[in-house]
N, C-alpha and C positions, 0 to 999 in steps of 0.2 A: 616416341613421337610427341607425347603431353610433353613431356620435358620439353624438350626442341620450342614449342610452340607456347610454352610459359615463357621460353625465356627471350622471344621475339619485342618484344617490345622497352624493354630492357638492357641497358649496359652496363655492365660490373653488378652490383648489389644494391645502390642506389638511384643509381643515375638511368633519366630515361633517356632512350632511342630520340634525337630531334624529328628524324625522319617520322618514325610512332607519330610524335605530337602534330606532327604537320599533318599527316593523314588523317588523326581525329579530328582536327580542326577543318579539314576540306570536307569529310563527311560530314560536319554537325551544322558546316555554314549550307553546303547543298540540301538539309533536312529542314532549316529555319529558312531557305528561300520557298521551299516546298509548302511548308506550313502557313505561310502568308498567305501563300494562294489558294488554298485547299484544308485548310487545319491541322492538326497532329496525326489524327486519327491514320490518314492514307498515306503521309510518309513513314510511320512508325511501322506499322506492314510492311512498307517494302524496303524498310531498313531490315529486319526483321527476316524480310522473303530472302533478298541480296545475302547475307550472312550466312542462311542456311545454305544457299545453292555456292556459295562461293566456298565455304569451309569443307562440304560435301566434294566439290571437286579438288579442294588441295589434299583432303583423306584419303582421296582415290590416288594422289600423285604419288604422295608417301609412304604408302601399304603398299607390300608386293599383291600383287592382286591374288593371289592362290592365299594369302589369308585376310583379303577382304573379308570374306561372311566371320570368319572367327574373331575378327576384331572389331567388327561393327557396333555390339552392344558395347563394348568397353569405351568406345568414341565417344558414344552415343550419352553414357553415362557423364563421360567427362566434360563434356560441351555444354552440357546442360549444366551441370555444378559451377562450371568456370561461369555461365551466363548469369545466375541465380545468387553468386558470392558479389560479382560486378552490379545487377542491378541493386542488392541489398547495401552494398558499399554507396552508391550513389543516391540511393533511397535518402541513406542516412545523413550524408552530406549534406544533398543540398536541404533535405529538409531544414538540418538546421543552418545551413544559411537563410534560408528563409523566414527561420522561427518557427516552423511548423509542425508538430506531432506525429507522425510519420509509425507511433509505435513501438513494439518491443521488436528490438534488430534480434534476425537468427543470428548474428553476428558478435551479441552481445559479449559472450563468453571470448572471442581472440579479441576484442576492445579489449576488454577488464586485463585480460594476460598482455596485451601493448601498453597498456597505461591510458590507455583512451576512455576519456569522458566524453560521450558527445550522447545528445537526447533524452533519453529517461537515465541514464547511466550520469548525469551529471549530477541530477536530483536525489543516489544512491550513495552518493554521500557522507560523511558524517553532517546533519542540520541541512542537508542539501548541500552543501559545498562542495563545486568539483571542478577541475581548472578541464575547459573545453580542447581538444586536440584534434586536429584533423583524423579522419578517416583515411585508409592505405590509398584508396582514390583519390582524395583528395592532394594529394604530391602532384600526380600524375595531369589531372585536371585542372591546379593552378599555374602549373609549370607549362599548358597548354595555351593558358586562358583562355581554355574552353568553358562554353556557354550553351547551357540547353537549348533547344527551342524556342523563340518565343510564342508567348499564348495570344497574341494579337490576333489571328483568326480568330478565336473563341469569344472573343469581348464583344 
């Protein structure tokens, strides 16, 4: 089932799903009309809430149910990894699109193994010198020309 559901967004080995990019791009414009009105804070939740209770029921569709309970921690595991490599991938981007310090990526170590320089990883260097490479989200994300939220409520 992880498998199946890695390889959902995905066509062949580089190429993304159009459909994928359509759909993060209908979620992320429904999450920046929300934030206009309300801030980040309450659509991030229920971007957040949606995700759990929607993956929770396609778990339930895909598992014979007699091994529900035996597979549930393995899910449980995996969803959360897969959520936490995505936030950390995106961390890292945009930070540095932005220019912003964002930190040492858990991620640092598959960078260094792709040839990825981005963030403190550029400044590692010989003298600092390090030619910047997108992050594996960042394919995905320009190929979308998706765009975070904007912070315009908060201002």
């Amino acid at each position: 089932m992880a498998d199946e559901q890695a390889q959902q967004g995905q066509q062949g080995s580089n190429q993304v799903d159009p459909a994928f990019l359509e759909a993060v791009n209908e979620y992320l414009q429904l999450a920046d009309t929300h934030t206009r009105k309300v801030g980040p804070k309450g659509p991030s939740l229920a971007i957040l809430f949606a995700a759990a209770r929607f993956n929770a029921h396609v778990f339930l569709l895909s598992v014979k149910p007699i091994d529900a309970a035996k597979e549930r921690a393995a899910f449980l595991d995996y969803m959360s990894t897969m959520y936490r490599r995505m936030l950390n991938e995106h961390l890292d981007g945009i930070g540095e699109e932005r220019g912003i310090d964002v930190g040492d990526s858990e991620l640092a170590e598959d960078y260094k193994a792709a040839g990825v320089k981005i963030g403190r990883l550029k400044d590692a260097g010989a003298n600092g010198a390090g030619n910047s490479a997108p992050t594996p989200a960042g394919d995905y994300v320009a190929a979308a020309g998706a765009v975070p939220p904007s912070n315009a409520a908060n201002e």
